[in-house]
C-alpha positions in Angstrom: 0.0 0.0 0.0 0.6 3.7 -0.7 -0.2 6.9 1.6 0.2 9.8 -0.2 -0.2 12.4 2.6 -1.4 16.0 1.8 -1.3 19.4 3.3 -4.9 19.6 5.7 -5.2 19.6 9.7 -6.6 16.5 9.4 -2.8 14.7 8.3 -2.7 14.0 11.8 -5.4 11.5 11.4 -3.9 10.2 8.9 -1.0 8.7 11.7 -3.5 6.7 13.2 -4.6 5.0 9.8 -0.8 4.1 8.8 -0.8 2.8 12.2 -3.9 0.2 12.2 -2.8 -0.5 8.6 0.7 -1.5 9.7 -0.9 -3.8 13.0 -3.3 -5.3 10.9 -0.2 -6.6 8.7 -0.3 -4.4 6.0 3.5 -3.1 4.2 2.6 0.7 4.3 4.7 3.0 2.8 3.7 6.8 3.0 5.0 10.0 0.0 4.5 13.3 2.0 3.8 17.0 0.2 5.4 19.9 1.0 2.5 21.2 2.3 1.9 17.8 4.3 5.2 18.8 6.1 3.9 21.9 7.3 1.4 19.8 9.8 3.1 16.4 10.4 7.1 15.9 10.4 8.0 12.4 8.1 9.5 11.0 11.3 6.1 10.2 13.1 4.8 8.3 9.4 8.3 6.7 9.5 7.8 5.6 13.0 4.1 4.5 12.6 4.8 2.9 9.2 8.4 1.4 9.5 9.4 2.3 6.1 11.3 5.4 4.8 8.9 8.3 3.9 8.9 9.9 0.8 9.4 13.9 0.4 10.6 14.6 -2.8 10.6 14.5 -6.4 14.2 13.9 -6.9 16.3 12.2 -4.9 18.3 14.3 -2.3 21.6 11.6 -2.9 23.2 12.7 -6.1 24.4 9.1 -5.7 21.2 7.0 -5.4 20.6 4.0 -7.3 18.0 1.6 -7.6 14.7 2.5 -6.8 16.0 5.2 -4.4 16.6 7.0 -8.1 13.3 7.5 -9.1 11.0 8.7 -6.0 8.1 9.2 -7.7 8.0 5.8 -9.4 8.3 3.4 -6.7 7.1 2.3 -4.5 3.9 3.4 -7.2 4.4 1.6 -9.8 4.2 -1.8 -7.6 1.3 -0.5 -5.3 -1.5 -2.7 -5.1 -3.8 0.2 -2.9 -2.9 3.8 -3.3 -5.2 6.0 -0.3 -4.8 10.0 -0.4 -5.4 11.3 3.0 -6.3 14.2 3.3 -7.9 14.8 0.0 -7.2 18.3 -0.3 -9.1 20.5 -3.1 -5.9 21.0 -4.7 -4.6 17.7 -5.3 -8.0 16.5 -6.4 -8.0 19.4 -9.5 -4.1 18.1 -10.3 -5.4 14.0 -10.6 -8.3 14.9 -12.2 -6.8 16.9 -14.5 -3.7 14.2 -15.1 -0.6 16.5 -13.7 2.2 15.6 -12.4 3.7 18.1 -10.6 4.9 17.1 -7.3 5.4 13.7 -5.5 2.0 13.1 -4.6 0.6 14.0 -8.2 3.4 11.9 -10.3 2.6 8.9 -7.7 -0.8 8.5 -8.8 0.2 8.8 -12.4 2.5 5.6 -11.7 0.2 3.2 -10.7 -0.6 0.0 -12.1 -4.2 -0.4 -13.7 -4.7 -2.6 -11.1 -3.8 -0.7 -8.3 -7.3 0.4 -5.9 -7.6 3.4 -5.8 -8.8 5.8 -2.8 -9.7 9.7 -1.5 -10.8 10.7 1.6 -11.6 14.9 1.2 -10.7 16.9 3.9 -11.8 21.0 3.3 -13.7 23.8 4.2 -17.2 23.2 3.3 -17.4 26.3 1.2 -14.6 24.3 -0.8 -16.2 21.1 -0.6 -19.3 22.5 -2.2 -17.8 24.8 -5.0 -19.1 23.2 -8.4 -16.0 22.9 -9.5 -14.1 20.6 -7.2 -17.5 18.9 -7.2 -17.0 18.3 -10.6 -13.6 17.1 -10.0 -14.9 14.7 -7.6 -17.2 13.0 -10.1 -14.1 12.6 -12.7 -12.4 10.2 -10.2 -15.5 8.7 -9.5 -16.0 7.5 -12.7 -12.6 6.2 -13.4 -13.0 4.0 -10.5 -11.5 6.2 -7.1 -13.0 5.1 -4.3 -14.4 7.9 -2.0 -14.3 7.8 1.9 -16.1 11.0 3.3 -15.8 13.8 3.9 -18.4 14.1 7.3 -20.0 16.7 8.5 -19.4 18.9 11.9 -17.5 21.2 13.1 -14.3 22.0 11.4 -11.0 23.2 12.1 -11.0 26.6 10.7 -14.4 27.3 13.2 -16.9 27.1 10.2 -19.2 23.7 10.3 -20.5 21.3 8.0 -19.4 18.7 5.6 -15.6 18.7 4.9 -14.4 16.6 7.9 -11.7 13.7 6.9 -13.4 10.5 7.5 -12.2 8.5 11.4 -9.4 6.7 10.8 -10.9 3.3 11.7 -13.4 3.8 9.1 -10.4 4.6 6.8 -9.2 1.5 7.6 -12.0 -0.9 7.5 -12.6 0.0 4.1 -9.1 -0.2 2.6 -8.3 -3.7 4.7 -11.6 -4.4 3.0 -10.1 -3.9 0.0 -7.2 -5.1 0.3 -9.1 -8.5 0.9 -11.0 -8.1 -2.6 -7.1 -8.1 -4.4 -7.8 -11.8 -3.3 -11.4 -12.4 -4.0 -11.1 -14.0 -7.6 -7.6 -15.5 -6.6 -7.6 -19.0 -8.7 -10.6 -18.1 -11.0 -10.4 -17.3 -14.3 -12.8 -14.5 -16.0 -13.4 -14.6 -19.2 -14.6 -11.2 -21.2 -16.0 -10.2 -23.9 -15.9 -6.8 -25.3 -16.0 -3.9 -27.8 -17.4 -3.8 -30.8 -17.3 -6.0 -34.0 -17.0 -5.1 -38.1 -18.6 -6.8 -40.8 -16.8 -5.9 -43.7 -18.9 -5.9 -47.4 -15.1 -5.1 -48.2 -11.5 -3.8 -47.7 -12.1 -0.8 -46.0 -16.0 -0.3 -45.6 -18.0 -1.9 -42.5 -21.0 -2.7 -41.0 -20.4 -1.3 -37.3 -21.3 0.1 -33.7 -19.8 3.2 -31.3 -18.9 0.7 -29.3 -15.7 2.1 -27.2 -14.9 -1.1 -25.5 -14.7 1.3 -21.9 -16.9 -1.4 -20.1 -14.8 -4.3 -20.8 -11.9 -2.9 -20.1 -13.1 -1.8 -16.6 -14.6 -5.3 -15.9 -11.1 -6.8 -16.6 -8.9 -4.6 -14.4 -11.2 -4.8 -11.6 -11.0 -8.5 -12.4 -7.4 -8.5 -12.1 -7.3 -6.3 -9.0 -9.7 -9.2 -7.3 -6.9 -11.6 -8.4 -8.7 -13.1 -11.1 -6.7 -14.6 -14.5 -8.8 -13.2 -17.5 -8.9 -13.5 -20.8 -10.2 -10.7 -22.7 -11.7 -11.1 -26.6 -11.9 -7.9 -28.1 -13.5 -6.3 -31.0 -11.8 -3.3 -32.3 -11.2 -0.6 -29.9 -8.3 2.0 -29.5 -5.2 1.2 -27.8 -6.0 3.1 -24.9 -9.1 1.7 -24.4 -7.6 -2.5 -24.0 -6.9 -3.4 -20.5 -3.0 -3.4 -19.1 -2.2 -6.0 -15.8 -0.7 -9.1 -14.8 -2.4 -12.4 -15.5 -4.0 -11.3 -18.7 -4.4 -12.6 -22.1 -6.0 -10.1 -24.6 -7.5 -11.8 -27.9 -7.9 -9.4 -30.9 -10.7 -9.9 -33.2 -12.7 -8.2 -35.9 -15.8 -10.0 -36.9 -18.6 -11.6 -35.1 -17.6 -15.1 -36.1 -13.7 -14.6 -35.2 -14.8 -13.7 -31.7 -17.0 -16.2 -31.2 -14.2 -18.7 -32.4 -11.7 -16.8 -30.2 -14.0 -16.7 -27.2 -15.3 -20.7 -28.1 -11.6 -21.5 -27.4 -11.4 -20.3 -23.8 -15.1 -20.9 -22.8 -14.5 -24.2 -21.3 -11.8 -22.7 -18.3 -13.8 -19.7 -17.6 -15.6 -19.8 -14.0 -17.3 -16.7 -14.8 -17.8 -15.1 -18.2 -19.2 -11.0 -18.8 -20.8 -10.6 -22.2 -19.8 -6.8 -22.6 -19.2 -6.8 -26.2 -21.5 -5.3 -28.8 -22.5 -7.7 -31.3 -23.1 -7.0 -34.8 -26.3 -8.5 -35.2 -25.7 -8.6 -39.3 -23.1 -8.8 -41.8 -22.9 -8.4 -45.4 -23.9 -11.9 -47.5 -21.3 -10.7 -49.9 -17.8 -9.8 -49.5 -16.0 -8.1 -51.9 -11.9 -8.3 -51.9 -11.8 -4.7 -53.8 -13.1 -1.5 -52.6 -16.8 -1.4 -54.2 -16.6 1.7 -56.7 -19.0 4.7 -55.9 -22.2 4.5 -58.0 -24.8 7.1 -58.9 -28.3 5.8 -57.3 -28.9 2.9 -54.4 -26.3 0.6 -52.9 -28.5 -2.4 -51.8 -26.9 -4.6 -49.9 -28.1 -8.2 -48.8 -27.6 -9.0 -45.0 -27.5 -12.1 -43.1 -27.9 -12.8 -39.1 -24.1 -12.9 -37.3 -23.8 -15.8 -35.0 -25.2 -15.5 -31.6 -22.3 -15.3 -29.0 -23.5 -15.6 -25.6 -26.4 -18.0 -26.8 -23.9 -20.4 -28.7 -21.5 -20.4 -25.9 -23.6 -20.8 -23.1 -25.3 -24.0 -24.8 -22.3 -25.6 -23.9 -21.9 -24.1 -20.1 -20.5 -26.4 -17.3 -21.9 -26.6 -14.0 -20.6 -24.0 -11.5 -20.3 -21.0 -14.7 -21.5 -17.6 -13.8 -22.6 -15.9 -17.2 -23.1 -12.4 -17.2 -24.7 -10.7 -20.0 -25.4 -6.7 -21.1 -28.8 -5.5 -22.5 -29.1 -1.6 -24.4 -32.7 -0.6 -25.1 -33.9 2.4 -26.3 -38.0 1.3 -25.1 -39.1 -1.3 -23.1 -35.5 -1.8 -22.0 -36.3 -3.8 -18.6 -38.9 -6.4 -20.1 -36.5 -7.3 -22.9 -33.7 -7.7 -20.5 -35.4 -10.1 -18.5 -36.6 -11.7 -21.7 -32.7 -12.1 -22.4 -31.9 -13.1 -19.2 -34.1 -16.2 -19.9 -33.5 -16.6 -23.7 -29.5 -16.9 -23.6 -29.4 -18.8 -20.3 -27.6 -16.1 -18.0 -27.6 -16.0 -14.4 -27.8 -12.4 -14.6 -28.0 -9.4 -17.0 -27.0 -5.5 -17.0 -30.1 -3.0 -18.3 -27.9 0.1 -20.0 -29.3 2.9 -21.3 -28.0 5.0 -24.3 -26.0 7.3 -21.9 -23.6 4.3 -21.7 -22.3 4.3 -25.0 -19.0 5.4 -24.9 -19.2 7.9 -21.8 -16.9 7.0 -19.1 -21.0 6.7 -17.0 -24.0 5.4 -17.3 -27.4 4.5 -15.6 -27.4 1.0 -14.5 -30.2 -1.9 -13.6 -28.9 -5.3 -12.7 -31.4 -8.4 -13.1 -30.6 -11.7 -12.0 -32.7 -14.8 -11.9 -33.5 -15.4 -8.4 -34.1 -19.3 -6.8 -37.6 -19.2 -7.5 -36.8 -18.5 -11.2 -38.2 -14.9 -10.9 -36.0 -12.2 -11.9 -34.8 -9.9 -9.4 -34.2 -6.8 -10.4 -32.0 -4.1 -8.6 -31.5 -0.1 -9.9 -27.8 1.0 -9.5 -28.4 4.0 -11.1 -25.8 6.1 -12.3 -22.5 5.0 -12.1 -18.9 5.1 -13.8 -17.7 2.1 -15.7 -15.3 1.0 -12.6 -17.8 0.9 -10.1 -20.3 -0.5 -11.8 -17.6 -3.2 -13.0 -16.6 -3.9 -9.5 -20.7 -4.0 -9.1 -20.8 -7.0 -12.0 -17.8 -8.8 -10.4 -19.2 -8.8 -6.9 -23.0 -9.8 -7.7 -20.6 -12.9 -10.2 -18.5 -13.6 -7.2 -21.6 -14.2 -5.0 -23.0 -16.6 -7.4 -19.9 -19.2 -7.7 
């Protein structure tokens, strides 16, 4: 784990949560601002911790090798929990924004895909409720920070409300809590399916989807940050948008049929399997190895069904799989989930609507079928792709 501590009053909590962290057997290593400095001396987090602390960008020993050399990367770039305490206003504009300008800023930019990620604000409350760190806050939402606090009472500076950094032993309930999910998919292997598909009628011309492929990729990090091995069949998304991590196999397909064949291939191994991908649901009849010419008048082109992925896979489903699948619906969205649900043989499905479509949010209703056969339907709402990924894995998790 990483403590990046920031410049608030409440730093001195902060102690406290390095120090249940460390009893509870957690390695705990702590990257101090200057403004952190100002409040609490690196000496107490060294003492509480029992690692070096972190204060600078550079290293102060002209003559430091190793790891020592490069301050900001590690111990960042091998985190496997990163927890900014407190959360100040400022260095919740610099991460939201993507800078890297001091320690605590270039740490987050270091960390693995993998790595949880965590906030707890700490401000005045006519900070905490400018629109514009509000906004800031909903940015790290949706790319999967997890948000402790802040409370409300009276604060430090004599004003009261919300802005109060979170009790340390909340702090670190949650992030032992978390620390326990890096292991909650150890030994299972998740297979998803993602992005869109083409159909070419030839070369360079397609039958296609928006499809961003932003969904998949957060179900498979989240699945590797619960310890999961995955293998992840993609349509064709930017680079940006595959998944990075340990224990991963990414499969790179075009068509409908390739990533049926790709996915067929894997199926068998899978304990659970998350249908994120959007499907073609036609392709050309014809293909044509030379770029059609342009014609005056009608291009009429003949179509035929593409081959059912989840439906074909899950014909052949062992006992013990957890299938997952996604429904988008512009009208009567929940009773054609559920008739999904029951059509493909999932154990549960997730009701999108059009907001979802490559935004890094959406508006969320999970259906599963229940004991009784009934489907039992629950509204998450809005949420960003990461938490509503780590939503999908959990609700999975509990079915195995």
């Amino acid at each position: 784990m990483l403590a990046g501590i920031c410049g608030g009053v409440a730093a001195y909590k902060a102690i406290d949560v390095v120090s249940r962290l460390r009893k509870a057997g957690a390695e705990i290593h702590v990257a101090m601002s200057d403004a952190a400095r100002e409040f609490v001396t690196p000496l107490t987090f060294g003492a509480v911790s029992g690692q070096p602390v972190l204060t600078t960008l550079f290293p102060r020993d002209e003559q430091a090798a190793g790891d020592a050399r490069y301050p900001h990367l590690y111990p960042a770039t091998r985190a496997d929990l990163f927890v900014l305490m407190p959360a100040t206003a400022d260095i919740v504009a610099k991460i939201a924004r993507g800078e890297g300008s001091d320690l605590i800023s270039t740490c987050a930019l270091s960390l693995p895909a993998t790595c949880h990620r965590v906030f707890c604000p700490s401000m005045n409350v006519e900070m905490w409720h400018q629109p514009v760190v509000q906004e800031n806050v909903r940015l790290l939402e949706n790319r999967g920070w997890v948000r402790i606090g802040p409370d409300a009472g009276l604060l430090a500076c004599g004003m009261e409300g919300a802005g109060r950094m979170s009790e340390p032993a909340e702090i670190a309930d949650v992030l032992l809590g978390l620390r326990a999910r890096s292991r909650q998919l150890a030994g299972r292997r998740v297979l998803i399916i993602s992005g869109p598909t083409r159909e070419h009628f030839d070369p360079v011309r397609y039958i296609g989807n928006p499809s961003t492929g932003k969904m998949g990729k957060a179900l498979a990090e989240e699945a590797l940050a619960a310890g999961a091995e995955v293998d992840f069949v993609s349509g064709p998304v930017a680079e940006e948008h595959l998944p990075r991590g340990p224990r991963l196999k990414v499969h790179r397909v075009i068509s409908a049929q390739e990533m049926l064949e790709a996915a067929r291939a894997v199926y068998a191994g899978a304990d659970i399997v998350v249908y994120a991908a959007a499907v073609a649901d036609y392709r050309p009849a014809e293909y044509h190895a030379e770029k059609l010419p342009k014609q005056t008048g009608e291009l009429v082109l003949r179509l035929q069904a593409t081959p059912d992925v989840s439906a074909t896979l899950n014909a052949a489903r062992r006992p013990g799989q957890v299938t997952i699948g996604f429904a988008l619906q512009t009208h009567d969205g929940l009773a054609k989930a559920e008739d999904k649900l029951t059509r493909k043989g999932l154990d549960g499905i997730v009701l999108n609507g059009l907001d979802a479509l490559g935004g890094e949010s959406g508006t969320y209703t999970f259906i599963a079928r229940s004991k009784d056969g009934a489907p039992a339907v629950a509204s998450w709402g809005e949420l960003g792709k990461r938490a509503c990924a780590r939503r999908i894995l959990d609700a999975a998790q509990a079915l195995l």
